[in-house]
C-alpha positions as CSV (number, residue, x, y, z in Angstrom):
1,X,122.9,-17.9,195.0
2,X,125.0,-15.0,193.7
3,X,123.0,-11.1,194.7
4,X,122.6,-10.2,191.2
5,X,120.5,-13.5,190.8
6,X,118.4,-13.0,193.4
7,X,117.8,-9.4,192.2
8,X,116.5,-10.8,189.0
9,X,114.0,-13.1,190.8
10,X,112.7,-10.2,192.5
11,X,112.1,-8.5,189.5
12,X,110.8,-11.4,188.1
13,X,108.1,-11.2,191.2
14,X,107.7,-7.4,190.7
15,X,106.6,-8.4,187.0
16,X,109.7,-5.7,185.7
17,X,110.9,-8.3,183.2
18,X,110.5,-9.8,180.0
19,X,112.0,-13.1,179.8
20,X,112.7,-14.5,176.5
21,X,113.9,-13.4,172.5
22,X,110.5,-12.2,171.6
23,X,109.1,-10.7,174.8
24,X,112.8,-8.7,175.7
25,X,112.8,-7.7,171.6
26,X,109.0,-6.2,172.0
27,X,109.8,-4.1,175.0
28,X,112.9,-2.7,173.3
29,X,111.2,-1.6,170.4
30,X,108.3,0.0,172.8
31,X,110.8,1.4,174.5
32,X,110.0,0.1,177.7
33,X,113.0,-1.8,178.4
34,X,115.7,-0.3,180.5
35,X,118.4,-3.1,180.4
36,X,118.9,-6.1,178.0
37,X,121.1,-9.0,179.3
38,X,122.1,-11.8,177.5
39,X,123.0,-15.5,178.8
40,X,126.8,-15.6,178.1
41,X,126.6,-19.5,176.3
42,X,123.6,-17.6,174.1
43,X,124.1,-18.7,170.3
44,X,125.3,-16.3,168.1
45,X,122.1,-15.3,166.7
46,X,120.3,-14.8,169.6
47,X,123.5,-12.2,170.6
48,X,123.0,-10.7,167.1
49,X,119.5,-10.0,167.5
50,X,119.7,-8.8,171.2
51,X,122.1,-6.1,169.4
52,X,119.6,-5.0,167.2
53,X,116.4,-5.0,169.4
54,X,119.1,-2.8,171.7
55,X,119.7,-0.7,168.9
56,X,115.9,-0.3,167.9
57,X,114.9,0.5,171.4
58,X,118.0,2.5,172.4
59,X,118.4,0.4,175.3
60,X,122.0,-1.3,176.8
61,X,122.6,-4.7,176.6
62,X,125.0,-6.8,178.3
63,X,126.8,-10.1,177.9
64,X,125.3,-11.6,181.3
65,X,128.2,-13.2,182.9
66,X,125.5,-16.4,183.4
67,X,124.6,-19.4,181.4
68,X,121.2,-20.0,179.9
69,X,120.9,-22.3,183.0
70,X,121.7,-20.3,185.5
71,X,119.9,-17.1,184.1
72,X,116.9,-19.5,183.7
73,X,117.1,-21.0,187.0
74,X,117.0,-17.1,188.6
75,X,113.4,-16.0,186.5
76,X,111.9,-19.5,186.9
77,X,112.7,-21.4,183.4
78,X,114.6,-23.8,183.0
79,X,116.8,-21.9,180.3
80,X,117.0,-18.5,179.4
81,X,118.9,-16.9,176.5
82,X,117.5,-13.2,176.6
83,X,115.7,-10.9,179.1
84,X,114.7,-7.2,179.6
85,X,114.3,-5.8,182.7
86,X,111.7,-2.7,182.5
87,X,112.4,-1.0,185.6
88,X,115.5,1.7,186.0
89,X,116.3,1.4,189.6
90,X,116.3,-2.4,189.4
91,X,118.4,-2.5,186.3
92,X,120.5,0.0,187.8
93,X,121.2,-1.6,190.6
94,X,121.4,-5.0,188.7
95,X,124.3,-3.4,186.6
96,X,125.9,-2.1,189.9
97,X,126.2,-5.5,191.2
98,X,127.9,-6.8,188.3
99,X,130.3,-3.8,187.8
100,X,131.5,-4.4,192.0
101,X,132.4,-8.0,190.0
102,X,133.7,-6.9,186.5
103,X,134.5,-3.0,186.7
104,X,135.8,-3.2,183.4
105,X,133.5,-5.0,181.4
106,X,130.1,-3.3,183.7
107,X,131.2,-0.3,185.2
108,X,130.1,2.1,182.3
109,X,126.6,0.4,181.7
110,X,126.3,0.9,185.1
111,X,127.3,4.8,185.9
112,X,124.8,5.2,182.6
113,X,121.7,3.3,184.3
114,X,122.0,4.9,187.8
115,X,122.1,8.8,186.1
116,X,118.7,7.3,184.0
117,X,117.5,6.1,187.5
118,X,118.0,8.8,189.4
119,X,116.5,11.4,186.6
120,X,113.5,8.8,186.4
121,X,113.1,8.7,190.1
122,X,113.1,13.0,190.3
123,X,110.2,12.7,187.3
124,X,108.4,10.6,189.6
125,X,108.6,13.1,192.7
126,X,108.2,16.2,190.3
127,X,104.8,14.0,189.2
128,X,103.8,13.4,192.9
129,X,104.4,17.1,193.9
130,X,102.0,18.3,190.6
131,X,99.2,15.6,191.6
132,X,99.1,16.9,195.5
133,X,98.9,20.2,194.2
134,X,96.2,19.7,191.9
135,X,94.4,17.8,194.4
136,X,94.7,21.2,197.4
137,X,94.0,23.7,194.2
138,X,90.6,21.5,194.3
139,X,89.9,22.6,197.9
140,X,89.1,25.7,199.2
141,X,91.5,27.3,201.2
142,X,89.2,28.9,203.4
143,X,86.0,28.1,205.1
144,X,83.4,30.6,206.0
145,X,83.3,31.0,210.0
146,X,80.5,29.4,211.6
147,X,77.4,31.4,212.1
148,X,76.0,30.9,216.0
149,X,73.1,30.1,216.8
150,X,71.5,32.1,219.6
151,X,72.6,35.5,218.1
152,X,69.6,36.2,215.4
153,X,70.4,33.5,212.8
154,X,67.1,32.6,211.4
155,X,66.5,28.7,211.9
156,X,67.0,26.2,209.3
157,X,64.2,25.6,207.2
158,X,62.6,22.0,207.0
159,X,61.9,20.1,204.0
160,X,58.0,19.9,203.2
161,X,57.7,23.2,205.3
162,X,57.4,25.3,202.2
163,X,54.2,26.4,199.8
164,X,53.1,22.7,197.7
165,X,53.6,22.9,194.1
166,X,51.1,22.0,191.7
167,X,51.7,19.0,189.9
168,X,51.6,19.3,185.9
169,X,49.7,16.8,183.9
């Protein structure tokens, strides 16, 4: 089974893609999508309208250099004409593995996805750093030193040891 397959099926496990027209269209237009690939035996239609949900969602799209079969086969149907994978480092790397095959036809899709990766991937460690610091700014960053307990500290009271309080009607 060629790499790039078997990267799809992964992402397919991960649950970063949308397999099918109207699943891959919906999360182009909620921008969610990352990459858009079409089966490379898709009908003309279906390329036409993968152009236009790429265009909507400002996502790339590629002619998959897979049938329907074959793309199928790789996400678990038994035909597939359109997907959208929702994760940039997978559809980065997905696009590299295609440009080591086709430079020509992949190589630019793919220089585009890693940059989005790698900016995506600094958001996420810029996010990480801001939540930890939230979470210390929470703490306090010093503790009052123990007082001992033999040197004149008065000793703790009990509960109940105190005057009783009327109850109120």
């Amino acid at each position: 089974m060629d790499s790039a397959l078997h990267l799809l099926g992964i992402a397919r496990k991960a649950g970063r893609v949308e397999v099918g027209e109207e699943p891959a269209g919906a999360a182009c237009r909620a921008r969610q999508a990352k990459l858009l690939l079409v089966a490379a035996d898709a009908a003309e239609n279906s390329v036409r309208r993968a152009a236009h949900f790429a265009e909507a969602g400002k996502v790339p799209w590629l002619k998959a250099p897979w049938s329907k079969g074959e793309l199928g086969g790789a996400v678990g149907r038994s035909a597939c004409a359109m997907l959208a994978l929702t994760d940039a480092g997978l559809a980065a790397a997905l696009a590299e593995k295609l440009a080591r095959t086709d430079p020509e036809t992949y190589g630019g899709a793919a220089e585009a996805l890693t940059e989005k990766a790698a900016r995506a991937l600094q958001r996420q460690k810029e996010q990480r750093a801001h939540e930890k610091k939230l979470e210390r700014a929470g703490r306090k960053p010093w503790a009052p030193p123990p007082k001992p307990a033999g040197a004149g500290a008065p000793a703790p009271k009990k509960r109940g040891a105190g005057p009783k309080r009327k109850k109120t009607p």
